[in-house]
Backbone as JSON, one array per atom type, in Angstrom:
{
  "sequence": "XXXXXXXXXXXXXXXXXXXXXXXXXXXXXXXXXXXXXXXXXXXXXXXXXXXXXXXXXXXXXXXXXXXXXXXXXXX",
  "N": [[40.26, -6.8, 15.57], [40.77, -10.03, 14.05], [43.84, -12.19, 14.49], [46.39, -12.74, 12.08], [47.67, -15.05, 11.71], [47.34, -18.36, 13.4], [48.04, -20.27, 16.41], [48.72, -23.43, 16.69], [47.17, -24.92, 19.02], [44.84, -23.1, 19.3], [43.47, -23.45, 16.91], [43.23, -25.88, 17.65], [41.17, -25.56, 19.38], [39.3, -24.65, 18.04], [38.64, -26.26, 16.14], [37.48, -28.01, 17.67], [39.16, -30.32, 18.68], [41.77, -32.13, 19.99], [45.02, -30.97, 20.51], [47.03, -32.71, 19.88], [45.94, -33.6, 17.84], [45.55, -31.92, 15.42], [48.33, -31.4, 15.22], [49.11, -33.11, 13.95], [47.17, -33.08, 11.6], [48.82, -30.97, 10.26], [51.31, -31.72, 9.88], [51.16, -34.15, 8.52], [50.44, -32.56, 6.0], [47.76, -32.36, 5.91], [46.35, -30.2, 6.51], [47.58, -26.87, 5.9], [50.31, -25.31, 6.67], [52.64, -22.75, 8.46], [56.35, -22.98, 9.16], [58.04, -21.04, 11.97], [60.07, -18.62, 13.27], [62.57, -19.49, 15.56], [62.69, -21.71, 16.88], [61.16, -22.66, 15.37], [58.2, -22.68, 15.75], [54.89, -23.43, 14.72], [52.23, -22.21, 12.51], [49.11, -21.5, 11.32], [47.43, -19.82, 8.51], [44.7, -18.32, 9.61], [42.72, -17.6, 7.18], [43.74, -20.27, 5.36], [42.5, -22.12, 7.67], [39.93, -21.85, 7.07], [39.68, -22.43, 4.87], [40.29, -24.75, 4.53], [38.61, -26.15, 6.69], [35.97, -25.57, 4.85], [36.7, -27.01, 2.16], [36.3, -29.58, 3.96], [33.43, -29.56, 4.45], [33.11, -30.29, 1.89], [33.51, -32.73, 1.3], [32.83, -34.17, 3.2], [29.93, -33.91, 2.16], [29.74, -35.08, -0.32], [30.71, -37.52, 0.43], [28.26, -38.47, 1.96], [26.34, -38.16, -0.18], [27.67, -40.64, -1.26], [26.93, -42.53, 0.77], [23.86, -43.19, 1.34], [21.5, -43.0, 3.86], [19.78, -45.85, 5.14], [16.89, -46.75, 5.73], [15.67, -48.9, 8.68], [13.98, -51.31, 8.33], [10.95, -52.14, 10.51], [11.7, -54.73, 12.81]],
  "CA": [[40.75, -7.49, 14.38], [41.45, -11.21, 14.42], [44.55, -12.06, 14.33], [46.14, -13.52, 10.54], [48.59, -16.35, 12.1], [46.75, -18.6, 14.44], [48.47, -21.24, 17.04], [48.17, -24.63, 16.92], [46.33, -24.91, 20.01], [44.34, -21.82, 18.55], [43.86, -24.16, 15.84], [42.58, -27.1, 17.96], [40.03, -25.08, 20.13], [38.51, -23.98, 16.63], [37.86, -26.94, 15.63], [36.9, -28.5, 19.12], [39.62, -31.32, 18.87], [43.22, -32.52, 20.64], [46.2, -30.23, 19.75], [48.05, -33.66, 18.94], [45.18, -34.33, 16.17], [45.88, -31.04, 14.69], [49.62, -31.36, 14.93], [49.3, -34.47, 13.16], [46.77, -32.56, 10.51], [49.67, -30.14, 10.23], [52.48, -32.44, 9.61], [50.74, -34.69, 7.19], [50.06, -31.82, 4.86], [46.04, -32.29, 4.95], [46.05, -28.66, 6.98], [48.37, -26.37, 5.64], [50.7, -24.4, 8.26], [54.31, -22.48, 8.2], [56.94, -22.79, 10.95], [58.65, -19.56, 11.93], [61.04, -18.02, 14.25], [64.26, -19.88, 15.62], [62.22, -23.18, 16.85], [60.37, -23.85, 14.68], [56.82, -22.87, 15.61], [54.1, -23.84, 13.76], [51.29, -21.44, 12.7], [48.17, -22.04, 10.5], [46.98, -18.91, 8.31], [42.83, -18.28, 9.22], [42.29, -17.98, 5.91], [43.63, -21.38, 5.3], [41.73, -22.88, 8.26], [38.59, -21.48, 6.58], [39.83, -23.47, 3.45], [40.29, -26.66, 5.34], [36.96, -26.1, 6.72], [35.09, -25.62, 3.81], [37.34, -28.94, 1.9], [35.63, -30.6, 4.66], [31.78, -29.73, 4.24], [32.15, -30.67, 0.65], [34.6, -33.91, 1.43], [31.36, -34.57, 3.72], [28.92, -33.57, 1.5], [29.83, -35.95, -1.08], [30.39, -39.05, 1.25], [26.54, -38.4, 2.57], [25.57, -38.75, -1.0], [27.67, -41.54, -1.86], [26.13, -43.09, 1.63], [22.72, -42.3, 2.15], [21.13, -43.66, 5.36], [18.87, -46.67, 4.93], [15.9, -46.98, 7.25], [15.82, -50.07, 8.84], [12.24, -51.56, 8.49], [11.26, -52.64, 12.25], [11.8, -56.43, 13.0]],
  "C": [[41.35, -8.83, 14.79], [42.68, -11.37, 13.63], [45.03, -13.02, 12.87], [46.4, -15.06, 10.95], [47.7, -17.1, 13.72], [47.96, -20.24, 15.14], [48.11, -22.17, 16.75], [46.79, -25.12, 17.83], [45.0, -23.7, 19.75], [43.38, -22.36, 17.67], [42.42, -25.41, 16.07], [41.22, -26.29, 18.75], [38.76, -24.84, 19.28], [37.45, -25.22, 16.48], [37.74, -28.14, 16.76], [37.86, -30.39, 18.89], [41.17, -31.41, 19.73], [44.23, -31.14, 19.94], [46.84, -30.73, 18.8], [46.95, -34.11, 17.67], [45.39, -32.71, 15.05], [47.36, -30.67, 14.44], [49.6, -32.58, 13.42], [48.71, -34.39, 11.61], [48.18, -31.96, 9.68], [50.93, -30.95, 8.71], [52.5, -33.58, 8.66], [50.51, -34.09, 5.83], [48.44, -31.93, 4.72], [45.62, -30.6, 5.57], [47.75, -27.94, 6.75], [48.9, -25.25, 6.75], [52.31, -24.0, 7.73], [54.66, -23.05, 9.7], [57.92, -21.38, 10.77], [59.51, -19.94, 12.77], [62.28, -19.8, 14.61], [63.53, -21.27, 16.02], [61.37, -23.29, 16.12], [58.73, -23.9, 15.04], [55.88, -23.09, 14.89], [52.95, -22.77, 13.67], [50.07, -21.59, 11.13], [47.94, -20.86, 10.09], [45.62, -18.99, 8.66], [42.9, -18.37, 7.89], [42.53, -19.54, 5.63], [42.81, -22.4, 5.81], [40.38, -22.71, 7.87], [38.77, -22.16, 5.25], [39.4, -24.3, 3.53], [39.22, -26.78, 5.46], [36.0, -26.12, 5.7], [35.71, -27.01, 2.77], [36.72, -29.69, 2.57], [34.4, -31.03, 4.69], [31.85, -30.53, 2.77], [32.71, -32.08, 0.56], [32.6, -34.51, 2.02], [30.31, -34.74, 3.07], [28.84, -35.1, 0.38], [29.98, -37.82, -0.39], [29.11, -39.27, 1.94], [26.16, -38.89, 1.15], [25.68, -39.82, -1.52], [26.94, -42.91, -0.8], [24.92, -42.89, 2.32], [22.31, -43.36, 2.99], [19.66, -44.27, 5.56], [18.06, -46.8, 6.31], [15.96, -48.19, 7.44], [14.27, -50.25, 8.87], [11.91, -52.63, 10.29], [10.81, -54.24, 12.25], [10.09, -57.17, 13.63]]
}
């Protein structure tokens, strides 16, 4: 069973980037995360990161259609 609360670093491996670019997701509010225990850790629900993730195909999705990708005709 995977686990509910995932690490930061947990977090970043997922989605194959920096820790500090997923802290920085975090702490901006565009990836939603609690902090717990006595410092203050930070922890992302999976479910959420499967949110984020999917916000992102269709974030994507829609900037492909508003930019579709002109052939260049050869010089």
């Amino acid at each position: 069973m995977e686990p509910r609360f995932l690490l930061l670093s947990d977090v970043a491996a997922e989605l194959n980037v920096s820790d500090s670019q997923v802290y920085h997701m975090v702490r901006s509010g565009e990836l939603p995360a609690i902090k717990i225990g006595g410092r203050g850790q930070w922890r992302v629900e999976r479910a959420r990161l499967e949110e984020y993730i999917q916000r992102k195909y269709a974030e994507t999705a829609e900037w492909v259609a508003g930019n579709p990708l002109v052939e260049r005709l050869p010089d």
